[in-house]
NULO-245065 format. One record per atom (N, C-alpha, C): residue number from 1; atom name; x, y, z. Coordinates in steps of 0.05 Angstrom, whole numbers. Example, Ala and Ser with C-alpha at 12.3 -4.5 7.8 and 13.67 -1.06 7.14 Angstrom:
R n atom xx yy zz
R 1 N 264 -114 156
R 1 CA 246 -90 156
R 1 C 264 -66 156
R 2 N 257 -45 142
R 2 CA 273 -21 143
R 2 C 258 1 157
***
This chain:
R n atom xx yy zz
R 1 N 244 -558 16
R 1 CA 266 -547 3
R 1 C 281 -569 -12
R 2 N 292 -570 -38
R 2 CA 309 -584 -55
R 2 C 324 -572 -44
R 3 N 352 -601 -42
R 3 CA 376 -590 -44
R 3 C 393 -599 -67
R 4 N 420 -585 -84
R 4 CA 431 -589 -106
R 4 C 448 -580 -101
R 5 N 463 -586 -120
R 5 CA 499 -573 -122
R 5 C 498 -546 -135
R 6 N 506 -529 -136
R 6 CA 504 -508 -150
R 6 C 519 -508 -169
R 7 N 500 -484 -196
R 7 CA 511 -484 -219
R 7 C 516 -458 -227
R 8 N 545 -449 -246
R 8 CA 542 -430 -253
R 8 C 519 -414 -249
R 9 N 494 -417 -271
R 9 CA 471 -404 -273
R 9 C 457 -395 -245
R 10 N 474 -404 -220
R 10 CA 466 -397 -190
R 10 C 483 -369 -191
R 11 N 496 -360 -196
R 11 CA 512 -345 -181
R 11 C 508 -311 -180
R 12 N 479 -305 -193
R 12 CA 472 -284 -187
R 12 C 451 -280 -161
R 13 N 442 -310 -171
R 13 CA 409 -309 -147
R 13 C 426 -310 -117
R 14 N 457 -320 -116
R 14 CA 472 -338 -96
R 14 C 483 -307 -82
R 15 N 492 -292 -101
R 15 CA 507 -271 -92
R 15 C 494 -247 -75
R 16 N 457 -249 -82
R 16 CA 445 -230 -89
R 16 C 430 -246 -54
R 17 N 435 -271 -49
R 17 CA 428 -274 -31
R 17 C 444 -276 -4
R 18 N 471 -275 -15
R 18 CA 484 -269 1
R 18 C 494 -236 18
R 19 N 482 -220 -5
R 19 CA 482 -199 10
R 19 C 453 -194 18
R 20 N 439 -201 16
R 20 CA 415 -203 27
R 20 C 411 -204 60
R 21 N 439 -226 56
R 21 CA 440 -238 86
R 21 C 461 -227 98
R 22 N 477 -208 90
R 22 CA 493 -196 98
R 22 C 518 -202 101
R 23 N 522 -221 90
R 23 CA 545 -236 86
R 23 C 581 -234 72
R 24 N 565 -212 53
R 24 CA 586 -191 35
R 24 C 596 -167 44
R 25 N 628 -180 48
R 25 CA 640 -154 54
R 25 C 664 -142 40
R 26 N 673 -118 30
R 26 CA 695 -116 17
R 26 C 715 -115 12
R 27 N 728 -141 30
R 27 CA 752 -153 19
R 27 C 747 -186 22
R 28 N 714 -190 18
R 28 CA 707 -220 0
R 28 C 699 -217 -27
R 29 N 710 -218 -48
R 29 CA 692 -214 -71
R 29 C 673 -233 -74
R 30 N 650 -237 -72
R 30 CA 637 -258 -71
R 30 C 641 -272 -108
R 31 N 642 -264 -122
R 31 CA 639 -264 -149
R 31 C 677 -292 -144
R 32 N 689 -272 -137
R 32 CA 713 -289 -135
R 32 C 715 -315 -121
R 33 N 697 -306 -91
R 33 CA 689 -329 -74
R 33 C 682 -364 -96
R 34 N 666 -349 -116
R 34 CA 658 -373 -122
R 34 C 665 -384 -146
R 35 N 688 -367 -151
R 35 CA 701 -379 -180
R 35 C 719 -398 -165
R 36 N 733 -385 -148
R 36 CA 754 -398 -129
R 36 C 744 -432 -123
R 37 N 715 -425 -106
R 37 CA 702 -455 -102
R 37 C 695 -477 -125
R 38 N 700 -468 -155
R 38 CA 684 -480 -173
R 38 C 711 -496 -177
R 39 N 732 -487 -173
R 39 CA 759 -496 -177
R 39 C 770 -519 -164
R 40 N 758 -517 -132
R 40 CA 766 -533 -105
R 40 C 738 -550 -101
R 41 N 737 -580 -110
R 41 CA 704 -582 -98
R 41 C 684 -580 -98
R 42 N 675 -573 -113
R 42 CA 650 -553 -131
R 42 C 619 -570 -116
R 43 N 629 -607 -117
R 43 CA 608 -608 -105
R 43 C 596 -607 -81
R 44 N 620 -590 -63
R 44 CA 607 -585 -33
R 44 C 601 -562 -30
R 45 N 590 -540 -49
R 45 CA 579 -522 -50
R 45 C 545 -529 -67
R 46 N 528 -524 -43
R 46 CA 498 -536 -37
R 46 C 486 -510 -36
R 47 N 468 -516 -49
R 47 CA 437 -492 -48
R 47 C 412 -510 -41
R 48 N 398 -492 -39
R 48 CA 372 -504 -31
R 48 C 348 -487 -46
R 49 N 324 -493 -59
R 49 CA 311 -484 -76
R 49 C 284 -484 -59
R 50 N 264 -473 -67
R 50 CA 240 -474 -67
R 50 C 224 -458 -79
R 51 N 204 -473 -98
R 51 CA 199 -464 -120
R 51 C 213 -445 -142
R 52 N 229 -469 -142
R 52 CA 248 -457 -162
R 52 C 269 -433 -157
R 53 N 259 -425 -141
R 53 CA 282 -394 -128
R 53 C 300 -406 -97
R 54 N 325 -394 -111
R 54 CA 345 -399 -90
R 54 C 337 -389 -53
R 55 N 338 -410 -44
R 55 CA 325 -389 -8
R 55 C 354 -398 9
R 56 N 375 -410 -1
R 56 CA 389 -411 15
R 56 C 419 -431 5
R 57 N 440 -422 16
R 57 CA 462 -432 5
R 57 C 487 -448 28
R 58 N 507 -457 23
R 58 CA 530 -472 34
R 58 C 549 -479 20
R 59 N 574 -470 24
R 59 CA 604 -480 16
R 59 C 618 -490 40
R 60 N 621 -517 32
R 60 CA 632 -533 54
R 60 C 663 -543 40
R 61 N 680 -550 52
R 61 CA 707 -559 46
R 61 C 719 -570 64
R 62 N 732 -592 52
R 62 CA 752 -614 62
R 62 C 778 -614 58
R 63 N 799 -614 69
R 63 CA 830 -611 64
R 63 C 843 -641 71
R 64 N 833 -662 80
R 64 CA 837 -684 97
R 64 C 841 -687 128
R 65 N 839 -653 137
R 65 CA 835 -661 171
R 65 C 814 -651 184
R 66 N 810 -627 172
R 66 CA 777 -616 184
R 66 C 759 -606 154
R 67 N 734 -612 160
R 67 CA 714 -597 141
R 67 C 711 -573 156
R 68 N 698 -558 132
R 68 CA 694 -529 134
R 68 C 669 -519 120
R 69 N 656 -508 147
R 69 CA 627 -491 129
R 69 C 630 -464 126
R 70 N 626 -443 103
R 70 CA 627 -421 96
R 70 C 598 -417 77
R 71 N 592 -380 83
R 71 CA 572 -371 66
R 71 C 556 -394 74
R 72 N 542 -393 91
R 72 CA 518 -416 99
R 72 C 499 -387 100
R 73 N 473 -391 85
R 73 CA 451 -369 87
R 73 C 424 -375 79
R 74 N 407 -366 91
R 74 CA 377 -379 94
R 74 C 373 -347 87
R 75 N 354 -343 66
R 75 CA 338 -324 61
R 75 C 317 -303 84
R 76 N 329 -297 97
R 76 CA 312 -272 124
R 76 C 285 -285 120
R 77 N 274 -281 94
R 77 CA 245 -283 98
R 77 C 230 -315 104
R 78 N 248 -331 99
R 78 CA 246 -357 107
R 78 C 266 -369 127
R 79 N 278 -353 154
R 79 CA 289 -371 164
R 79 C 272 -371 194
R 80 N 285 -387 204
R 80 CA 265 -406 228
R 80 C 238 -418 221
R 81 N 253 -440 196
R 81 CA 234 -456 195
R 81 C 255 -481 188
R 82 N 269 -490 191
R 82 CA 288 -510 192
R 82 C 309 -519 166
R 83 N 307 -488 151
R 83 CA 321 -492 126
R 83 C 350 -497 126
R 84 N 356 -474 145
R 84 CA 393 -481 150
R 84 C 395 -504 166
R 85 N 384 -518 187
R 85 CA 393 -537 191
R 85 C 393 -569 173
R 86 N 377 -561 164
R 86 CA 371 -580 139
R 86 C 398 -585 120
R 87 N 410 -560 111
R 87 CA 427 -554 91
R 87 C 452 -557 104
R 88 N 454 -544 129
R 88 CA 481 -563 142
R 88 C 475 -589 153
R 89 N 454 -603 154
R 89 CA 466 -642 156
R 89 C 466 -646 136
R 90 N 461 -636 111
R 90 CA 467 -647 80
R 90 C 489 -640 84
R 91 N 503 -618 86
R 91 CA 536 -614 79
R 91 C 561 -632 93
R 92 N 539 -630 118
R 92 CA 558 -656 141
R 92 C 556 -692 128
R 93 N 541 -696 121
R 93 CA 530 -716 107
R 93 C 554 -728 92
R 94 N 559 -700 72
R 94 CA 580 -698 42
R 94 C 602 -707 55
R 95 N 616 -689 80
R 95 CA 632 -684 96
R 95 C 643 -712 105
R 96 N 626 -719 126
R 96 CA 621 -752 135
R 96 C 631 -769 117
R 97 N 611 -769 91
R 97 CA 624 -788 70
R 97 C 662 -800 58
R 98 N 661 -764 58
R 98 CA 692 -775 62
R 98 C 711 -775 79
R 99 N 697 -778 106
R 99 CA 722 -791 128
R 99 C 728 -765 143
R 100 N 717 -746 133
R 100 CA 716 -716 155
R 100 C 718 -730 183
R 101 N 729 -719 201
R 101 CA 731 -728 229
R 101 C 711 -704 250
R 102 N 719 -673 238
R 102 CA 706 -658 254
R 102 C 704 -633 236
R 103 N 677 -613 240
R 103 CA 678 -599 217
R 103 C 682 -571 239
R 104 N 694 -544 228
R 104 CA 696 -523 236
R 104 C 692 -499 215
R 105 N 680 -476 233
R 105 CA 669 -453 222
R 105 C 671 -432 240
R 106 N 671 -408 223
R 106 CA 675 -383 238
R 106 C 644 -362 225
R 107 N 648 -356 257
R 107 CA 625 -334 250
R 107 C 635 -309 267
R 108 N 626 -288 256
R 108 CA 634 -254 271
R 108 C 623 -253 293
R 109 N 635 -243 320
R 109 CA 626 -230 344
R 109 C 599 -222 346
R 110 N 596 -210 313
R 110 CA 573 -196 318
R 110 C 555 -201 311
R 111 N 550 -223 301
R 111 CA 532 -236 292
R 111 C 516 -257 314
R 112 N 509 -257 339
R 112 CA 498 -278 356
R 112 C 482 -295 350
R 113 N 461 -279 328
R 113 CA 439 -299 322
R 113 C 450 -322 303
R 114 N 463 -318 300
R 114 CA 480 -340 278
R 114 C 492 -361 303
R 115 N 516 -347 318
R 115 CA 525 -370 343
R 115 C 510 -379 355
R 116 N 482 -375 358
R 116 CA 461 -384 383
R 116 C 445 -408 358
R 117 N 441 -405 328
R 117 CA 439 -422 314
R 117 C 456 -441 313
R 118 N 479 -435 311
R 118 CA 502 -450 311
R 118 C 503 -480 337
R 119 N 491 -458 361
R 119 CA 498 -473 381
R 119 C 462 -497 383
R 120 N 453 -486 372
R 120 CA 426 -501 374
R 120 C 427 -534 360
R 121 N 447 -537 342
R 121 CA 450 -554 321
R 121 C 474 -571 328
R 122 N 485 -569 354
R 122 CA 502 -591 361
R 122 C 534 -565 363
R 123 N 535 -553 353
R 123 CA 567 -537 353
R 123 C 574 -520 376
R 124 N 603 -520 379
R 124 CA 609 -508 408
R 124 C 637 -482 398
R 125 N 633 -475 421
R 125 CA 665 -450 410
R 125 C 690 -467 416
R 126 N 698 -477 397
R 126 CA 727 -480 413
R 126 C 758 -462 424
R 127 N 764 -469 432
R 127 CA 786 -457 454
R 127 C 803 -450 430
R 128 N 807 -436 412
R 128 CA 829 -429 399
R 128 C 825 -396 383
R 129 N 851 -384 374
R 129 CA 840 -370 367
R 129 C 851 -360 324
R 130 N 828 -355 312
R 130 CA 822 -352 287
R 130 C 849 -337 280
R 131 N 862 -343 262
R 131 CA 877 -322 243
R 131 C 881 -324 215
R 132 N 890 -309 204
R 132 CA 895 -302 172
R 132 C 901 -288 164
R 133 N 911 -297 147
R 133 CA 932 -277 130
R 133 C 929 -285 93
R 134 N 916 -257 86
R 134 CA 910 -254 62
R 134 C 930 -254 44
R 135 N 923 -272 22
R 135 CA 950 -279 4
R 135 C 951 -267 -26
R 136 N 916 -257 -29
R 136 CA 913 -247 -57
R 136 C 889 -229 -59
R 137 N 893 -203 -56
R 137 CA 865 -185 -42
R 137 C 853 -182 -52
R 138 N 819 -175 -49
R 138 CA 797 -180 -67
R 138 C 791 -153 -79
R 139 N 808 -130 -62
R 139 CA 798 -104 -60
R 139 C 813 -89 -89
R 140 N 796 -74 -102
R 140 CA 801 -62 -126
R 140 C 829 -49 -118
R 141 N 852 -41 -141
R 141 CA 869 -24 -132
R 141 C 867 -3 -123
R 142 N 874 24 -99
R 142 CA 858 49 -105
R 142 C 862 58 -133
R 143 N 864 89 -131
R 143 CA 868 110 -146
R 143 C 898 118 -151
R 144 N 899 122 -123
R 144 CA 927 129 -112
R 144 C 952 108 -119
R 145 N 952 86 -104
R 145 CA 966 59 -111
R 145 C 963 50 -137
R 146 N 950 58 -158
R 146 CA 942 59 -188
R 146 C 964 68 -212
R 147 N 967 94 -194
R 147 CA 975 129 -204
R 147 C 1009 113 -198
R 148 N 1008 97 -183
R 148 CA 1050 98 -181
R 148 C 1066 78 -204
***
């Protein structure tokens, strides 16, 4: 697998693989996801190629106290063969470079095969717990909320 920065011209194969992987849900616009990233950093957002077709992606980010991995996705039909781990020590790598101390990520309850990957590659749960609060929503206006 090549790895590269991603380019515009990614962001259909990127999107298309991200729901692939199930990744897209609707109140992430993925389309927004990655205008947003092209803005913040652009080059810690990594793909990975093979033969020429996208099989897997990563948006990693730095604020100056923790890195952060998001949308990390290995194509179903090629994973367990060492692509995602591959693509996160490249991102840790980036990360490392500039003085990252410790990187963090969130994954859904319901997703295990992802935490049990997670945990295979050095990462642990830490003792805290996730929150957020949405500041600009991805979700179309309704009908109703439209109409006033």
């Amino acid at each position: 697998m090549q790895i590269r920065g991603f380019v515009p011209g990614d962001e259909e194969a990127v999107v298309n693989l991200w729901s692939k992987c199930g990744l897209v849900r609707p109140w992430n616009d993925p389309r927004k996801d990655i205008a947003r990233k092209l803005r913040v950093r652009p080059d810690l957002f990594l793909v990975g190629e093979i033969d020429g077709r996208i099989v897997a992606s990563v948006m990693a980010g730095y604020e100056g106290h923790r890195g952060w991995l998001n949308y990390l996705a290995v194509d179903p039909d090629r994973r367990r063969r060492g692509l995602g781990r591959i693509l996160v020590t490249e991102a840790e790598k980036l990360l490392k470079e500039l003085g990252c101390p410790k990187v963090s990520l969130q994954v859904r309850r319901s997703n295990p095969v992802a935490i049990e990957f997670y945990r295979r590659i050095g990462y642990e749960v830490d003792e805290v717990v996730s929150m957020g609060k949405r500041l600009v929503s991805d979700l179309p206006p309704s009908p109703a909320s439209s109409a006033r």
